[in-house]
C-alpha positions as CSV (number, residue, x, y, z in Angstrom):
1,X,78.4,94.9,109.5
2,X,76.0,95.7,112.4
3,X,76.7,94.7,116.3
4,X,73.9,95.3,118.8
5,X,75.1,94.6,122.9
6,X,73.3,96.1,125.9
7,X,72.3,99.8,125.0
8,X,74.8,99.9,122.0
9,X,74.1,99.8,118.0
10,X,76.9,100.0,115.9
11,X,77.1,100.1,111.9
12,X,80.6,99.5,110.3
13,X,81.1,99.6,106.3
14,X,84.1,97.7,105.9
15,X,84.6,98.6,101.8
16,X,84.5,102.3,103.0
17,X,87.7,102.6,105.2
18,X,86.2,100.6,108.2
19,X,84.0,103.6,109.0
20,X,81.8,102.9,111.8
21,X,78.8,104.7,110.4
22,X,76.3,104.5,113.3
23,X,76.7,104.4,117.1
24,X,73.9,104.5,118.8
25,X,73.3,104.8,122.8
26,X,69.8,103.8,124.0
27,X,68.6,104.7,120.6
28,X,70.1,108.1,120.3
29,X,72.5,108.8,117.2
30,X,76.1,110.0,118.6
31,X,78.2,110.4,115.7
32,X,77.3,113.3,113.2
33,X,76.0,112.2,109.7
34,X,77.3,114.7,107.7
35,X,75.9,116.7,105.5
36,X,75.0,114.7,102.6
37,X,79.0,114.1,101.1
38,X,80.0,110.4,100.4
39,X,82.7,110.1,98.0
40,X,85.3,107.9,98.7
41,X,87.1,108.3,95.4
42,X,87.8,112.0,96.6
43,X,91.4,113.2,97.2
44,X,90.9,114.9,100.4
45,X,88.9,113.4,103.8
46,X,86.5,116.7,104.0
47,X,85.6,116.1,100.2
48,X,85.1,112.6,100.4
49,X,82.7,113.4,103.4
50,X,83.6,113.6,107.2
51,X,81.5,112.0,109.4
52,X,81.2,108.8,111.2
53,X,84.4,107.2,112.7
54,X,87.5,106.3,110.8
55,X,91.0,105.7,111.5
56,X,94.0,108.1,110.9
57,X,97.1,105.7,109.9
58,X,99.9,106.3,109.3
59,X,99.0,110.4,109.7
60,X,96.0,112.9,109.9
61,X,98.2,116.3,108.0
62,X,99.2,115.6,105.0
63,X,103.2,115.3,105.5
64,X,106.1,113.7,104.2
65,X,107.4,110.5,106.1
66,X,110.6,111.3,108.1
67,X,112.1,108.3,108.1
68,X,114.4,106.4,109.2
69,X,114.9,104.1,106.5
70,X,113.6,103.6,102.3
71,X,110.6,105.5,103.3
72,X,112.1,108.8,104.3
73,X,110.6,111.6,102.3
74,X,107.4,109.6,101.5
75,X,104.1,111.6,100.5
76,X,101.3,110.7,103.3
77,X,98.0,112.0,101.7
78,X,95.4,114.3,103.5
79,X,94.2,112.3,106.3
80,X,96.1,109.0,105.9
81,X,95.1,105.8,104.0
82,X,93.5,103.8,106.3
83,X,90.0,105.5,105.6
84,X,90.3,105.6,101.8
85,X,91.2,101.9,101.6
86,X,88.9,98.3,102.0
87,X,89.1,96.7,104.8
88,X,88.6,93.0,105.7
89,X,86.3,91.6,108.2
90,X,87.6,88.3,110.3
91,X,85.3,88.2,113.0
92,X,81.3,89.1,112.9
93,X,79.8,87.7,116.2
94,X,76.6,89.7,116.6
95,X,78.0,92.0,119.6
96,X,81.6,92.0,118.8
97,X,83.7,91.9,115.2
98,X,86.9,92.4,113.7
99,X,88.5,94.1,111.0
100,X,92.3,95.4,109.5
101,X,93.3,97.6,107.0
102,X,96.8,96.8,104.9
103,X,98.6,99.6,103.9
104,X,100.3,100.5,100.6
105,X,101.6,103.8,101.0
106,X,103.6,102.3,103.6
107,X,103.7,98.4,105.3
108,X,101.4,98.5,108.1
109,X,98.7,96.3,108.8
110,X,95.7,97.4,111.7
111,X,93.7,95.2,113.1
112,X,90.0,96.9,114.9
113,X,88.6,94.3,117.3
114,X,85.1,96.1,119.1
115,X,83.1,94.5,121.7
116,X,79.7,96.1,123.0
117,X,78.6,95.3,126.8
118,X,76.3,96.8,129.1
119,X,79.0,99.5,130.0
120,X,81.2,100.4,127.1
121,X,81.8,100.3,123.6
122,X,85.6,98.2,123.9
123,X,87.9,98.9,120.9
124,X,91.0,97.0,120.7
125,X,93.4,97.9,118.1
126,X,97.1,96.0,117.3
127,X,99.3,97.9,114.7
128,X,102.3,95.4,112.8
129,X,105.5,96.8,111.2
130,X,105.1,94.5,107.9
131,X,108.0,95.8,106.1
132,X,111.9,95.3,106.8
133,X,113.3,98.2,108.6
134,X,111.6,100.0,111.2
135,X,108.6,101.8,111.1
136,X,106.9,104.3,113.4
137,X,103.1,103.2,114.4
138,X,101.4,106.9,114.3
139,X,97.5,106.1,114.4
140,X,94.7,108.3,115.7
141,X,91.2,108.2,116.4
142,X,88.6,109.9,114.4
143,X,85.3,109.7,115.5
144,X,82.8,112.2,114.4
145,X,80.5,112.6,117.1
146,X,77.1,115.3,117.1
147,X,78.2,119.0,118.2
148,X,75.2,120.8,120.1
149,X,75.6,124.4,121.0
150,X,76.0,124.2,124.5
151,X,76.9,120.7,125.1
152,X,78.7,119.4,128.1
153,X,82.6,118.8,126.7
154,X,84.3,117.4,130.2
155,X,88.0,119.4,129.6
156,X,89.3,122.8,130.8
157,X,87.9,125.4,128.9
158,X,84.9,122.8,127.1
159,X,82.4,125.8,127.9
160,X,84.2,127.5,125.3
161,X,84.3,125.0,122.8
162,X,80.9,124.4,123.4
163,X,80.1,128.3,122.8
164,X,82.1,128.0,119.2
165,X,80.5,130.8,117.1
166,X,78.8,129.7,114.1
167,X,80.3,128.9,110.5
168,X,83.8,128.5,112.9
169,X,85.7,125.8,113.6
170,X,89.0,124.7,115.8
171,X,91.5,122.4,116.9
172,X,92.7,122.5,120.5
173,X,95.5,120.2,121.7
174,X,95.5,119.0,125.5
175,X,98.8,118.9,127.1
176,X,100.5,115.4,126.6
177,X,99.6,112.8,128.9
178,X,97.5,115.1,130.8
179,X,93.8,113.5,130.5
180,X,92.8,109.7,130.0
181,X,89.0,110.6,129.7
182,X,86.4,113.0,128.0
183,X,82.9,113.7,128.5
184,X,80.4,114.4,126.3
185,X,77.5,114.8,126.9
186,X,74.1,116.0,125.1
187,X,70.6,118.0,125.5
188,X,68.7,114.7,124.8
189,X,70.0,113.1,128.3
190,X,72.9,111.0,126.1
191,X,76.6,111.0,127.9
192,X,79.6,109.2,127.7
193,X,83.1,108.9,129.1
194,X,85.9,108.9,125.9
195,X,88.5,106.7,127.3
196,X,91.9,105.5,126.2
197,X,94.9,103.7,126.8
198,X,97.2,107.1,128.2
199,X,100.7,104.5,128.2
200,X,100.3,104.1,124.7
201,X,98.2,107.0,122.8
202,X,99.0,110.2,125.3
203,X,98.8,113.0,122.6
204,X,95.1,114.1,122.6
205,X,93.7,116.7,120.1
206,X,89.6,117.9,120.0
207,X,87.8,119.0,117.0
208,X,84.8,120.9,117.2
209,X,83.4,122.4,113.9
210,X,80.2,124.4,114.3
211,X,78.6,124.9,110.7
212,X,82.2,125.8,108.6
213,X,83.5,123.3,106.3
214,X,80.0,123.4,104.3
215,X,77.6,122.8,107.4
216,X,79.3,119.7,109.5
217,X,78.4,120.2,113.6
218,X,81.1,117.7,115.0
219,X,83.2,117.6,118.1
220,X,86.0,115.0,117.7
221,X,88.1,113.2,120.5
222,X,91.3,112.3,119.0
223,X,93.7,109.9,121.0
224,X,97.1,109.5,119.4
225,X,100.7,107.7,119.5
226,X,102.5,110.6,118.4
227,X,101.9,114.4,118.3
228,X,101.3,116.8,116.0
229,X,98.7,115.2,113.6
230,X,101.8,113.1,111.8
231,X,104.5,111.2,112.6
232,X,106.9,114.2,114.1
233,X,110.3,113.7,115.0
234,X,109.7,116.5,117.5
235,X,106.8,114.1,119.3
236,X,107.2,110.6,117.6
237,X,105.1,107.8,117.8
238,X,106.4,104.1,118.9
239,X,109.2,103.1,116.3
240,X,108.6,99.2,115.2
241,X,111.0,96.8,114.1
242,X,109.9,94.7,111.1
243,X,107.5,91.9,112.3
244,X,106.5,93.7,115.4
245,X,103.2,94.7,116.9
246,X,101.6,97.5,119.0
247,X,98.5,97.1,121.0
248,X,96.1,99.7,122.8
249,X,92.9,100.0,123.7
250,X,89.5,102.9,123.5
251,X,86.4,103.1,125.2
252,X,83.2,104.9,124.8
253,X,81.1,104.5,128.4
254,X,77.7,105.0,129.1
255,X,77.6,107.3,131.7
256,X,73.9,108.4,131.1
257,X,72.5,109.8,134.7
């Protein structure tokens, strides 16, 4: 599935998790194209290839569900299952489409709804409790964009993530509800705001890997509905009740000089 609107290109692969594969801003590539890797039938999300943009539901760390309810104790695999599963597409209008991903580790349906405009890539996302006892709705987002040496990373302390040594990589987590926006921005004149819905996804992590991992240069922006890179007691996402739903938003903006 391809959607072009204003400056945007985007590529999605629905039969590959819903990874959005492309995402380009006035021609120039923003999310890191690996380094050759593209196995989806791989246990782990590094093996299978990172890069692109997927979704982390119903965890990123491989964990055991906590419960409450018959699904306490449940193995999550590395990364979740949203990105290792099909997904369906119900809309394809040229500059906007939908998708959603069923689960079957545990009953969760999301539904990815993207519109591209002369200002922003929109991404509207609605998460359902399909099961019969309450659920919590952990997602987060995973998009792999390009690391450059040097870049412009719009946080407190991005000039050091931008000066990651090389073959390193890390994980820094912002202080809840503390930022609603990053910036990235790139040698080749390419910027852009990160922007997302701080009521419902407050817990932000970034990603920058500089050459470890077997070569990947990627800086990732990672909104969340709960903490810790699962679903934590300690920092838990919304709790469903069966046939309920969960909405929030993301935007990437151009913000090109």
């Amino acid at each position: 599935m391809k959607l072009l609107g204003g400056p945007w290109e985007l590529a999605v692969r629905p039969e590959r998790g819903g990874r959005v594969t492309s995402l380009r801003l006035g021609g120039d590539e923003l999310l890191d194209q690996g380094i050759g890797v593209d196995d989806p039938h791989a246990e782990s999300f590094v093996a299978a290839g990172a890069w692109g943009w997927d979704e982390m539901v119903p965890n990123v760390d491989a964990a055991s569900y906590p419960g409450p309810g018959q699904w306490a104790g449940t193995p999550l695999p590395d990364h979740g299952e949203a990105w290792r599963l099909p997904w369906s597409v119900l809309e394809d209008w040229g500059d906007a489409g939908s998708v959603e991903c069923v689960g079957r580790v545990l009953p969760w349906r999301l539904r990815r709804r993207i519109d591209l405009s002369e200002r922003a890539v929109r991404v509207e996302y609605t998460y359902h409790n399909l099961g019969e006892q309450p659920l919590y709705a952990y997602w987060c987002a995973h998009p792999l964009f390009r690391f450059e040496a040097g870049m412009d990373i719009g946080v407190e302390g991005g000039d050091r993530l931008a000066g990651l040594a090389e073959g390193t990589s890390t994980k820094r987590f912002l202080r809840r509800g503390s930022v609603d926006r990053v910036r990235l921005g790139w040698k080749s004149g390419a910027a852009i705001d990160v922007a997302w819905d701080s009521g419902v996804t407050p817990y932000v992590g970034i990603w920058v890997c500089n050459g470890d991992l077997g070569g990947y240069r990627q800086i990732a922006i990672e909104p969340a509905t709960g903490g810790g890179d699962r679903p934590h007691l300690a920092v838990p996402p919304p709790l469903l009740e069966p046939g309920t739903e969960l909405s929030w938003w993301l935007e990437i903006r151009d913000r090109r000089a």
